[in-house]
C-alpha positions as CSV (number, residue, x, y, z in Angstrom):
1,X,6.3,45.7,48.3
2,X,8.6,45.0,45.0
3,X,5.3,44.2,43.2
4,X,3.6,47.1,44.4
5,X,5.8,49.6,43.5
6,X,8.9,49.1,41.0
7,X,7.4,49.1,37.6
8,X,4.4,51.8,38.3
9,X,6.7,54.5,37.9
10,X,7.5,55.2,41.7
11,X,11.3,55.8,42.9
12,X,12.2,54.2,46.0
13,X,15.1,54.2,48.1
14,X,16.0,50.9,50.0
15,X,17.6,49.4,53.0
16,X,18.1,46.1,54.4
17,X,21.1,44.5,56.9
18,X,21.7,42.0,53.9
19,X,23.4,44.3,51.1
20,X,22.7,41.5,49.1
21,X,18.7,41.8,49.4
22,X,19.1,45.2,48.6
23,X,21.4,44.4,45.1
24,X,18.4,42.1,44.1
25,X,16.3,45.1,44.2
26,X,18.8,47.7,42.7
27,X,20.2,45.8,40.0
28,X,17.3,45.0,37.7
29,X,15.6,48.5,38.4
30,X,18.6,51.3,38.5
31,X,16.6,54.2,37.2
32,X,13.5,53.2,40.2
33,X,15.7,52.1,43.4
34,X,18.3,53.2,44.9
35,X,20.5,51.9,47.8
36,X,19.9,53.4,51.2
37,X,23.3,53.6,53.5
38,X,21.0,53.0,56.7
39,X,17.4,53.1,57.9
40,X,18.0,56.9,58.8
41,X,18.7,57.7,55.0
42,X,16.0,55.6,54.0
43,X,13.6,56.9,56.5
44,X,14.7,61.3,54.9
45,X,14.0,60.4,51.7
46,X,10.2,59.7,52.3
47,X,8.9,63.4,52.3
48,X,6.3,62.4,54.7
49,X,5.5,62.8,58.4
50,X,7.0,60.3,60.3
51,X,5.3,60.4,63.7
52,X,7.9,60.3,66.5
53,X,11.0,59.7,63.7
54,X,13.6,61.5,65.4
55,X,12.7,60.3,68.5
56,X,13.2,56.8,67.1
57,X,16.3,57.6,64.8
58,X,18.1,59.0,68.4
59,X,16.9,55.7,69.8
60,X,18.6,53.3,66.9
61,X,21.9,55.6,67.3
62,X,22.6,55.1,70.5
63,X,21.6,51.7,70.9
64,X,24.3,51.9,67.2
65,X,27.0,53.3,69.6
66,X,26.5,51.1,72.0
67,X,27.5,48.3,69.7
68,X,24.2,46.7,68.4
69,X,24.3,48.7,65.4
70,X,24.3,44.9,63.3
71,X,20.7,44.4,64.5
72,X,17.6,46.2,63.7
73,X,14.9,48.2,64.8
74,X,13.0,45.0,66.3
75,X,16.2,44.2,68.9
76,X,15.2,47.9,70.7
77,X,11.6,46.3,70.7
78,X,12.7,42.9,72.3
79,X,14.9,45.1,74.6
80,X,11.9,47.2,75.9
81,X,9.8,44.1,76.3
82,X,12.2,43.0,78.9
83,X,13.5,40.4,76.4
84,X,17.5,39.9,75.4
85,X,18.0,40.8,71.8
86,X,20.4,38.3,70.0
């Protein structure tokens, strides 16, 4: 996606668990990327229909406040194919 997108004059607003992925991306390109807090933010700033989005946004925040909120969207996926996240 970085090849994509930075450098063709689109603005993007990024997120990863790894602040340090995200700095990679931020740092050379301040005026195009910008630092999402969490997948929520990210997920606002798109301007586009996201089918079922709040649905799935409810879903990572209470799986969140159940303590999990260290692993991504794919650990609800494991979870729901009767597999344990780690």
């Amino acid at each position: 996606m970085r090849i994509a997108f930075i450098g063709l004059g689109h603005h993007l607003r990024v997120f990863d668990l790894s602040a340090e992925a995200v700095q990679g991306l931020v740092k050379p390109n301040p005026q195009q990327v910008q630092a999402a807090t969490s997948p929520a933010d990210a997920a606002r700033q798109v301007h586009q229909p996201l089918p079922l989005g709040a649905q799935a946004l409810q879903l990572y925040e209470l799986w969140s406040r159940q303590g999990h909120g260290q692993l991504d969207f794919s650990s609800i996926i494991l979870l729901l194919q009767g597999q344990r996240p780690a």
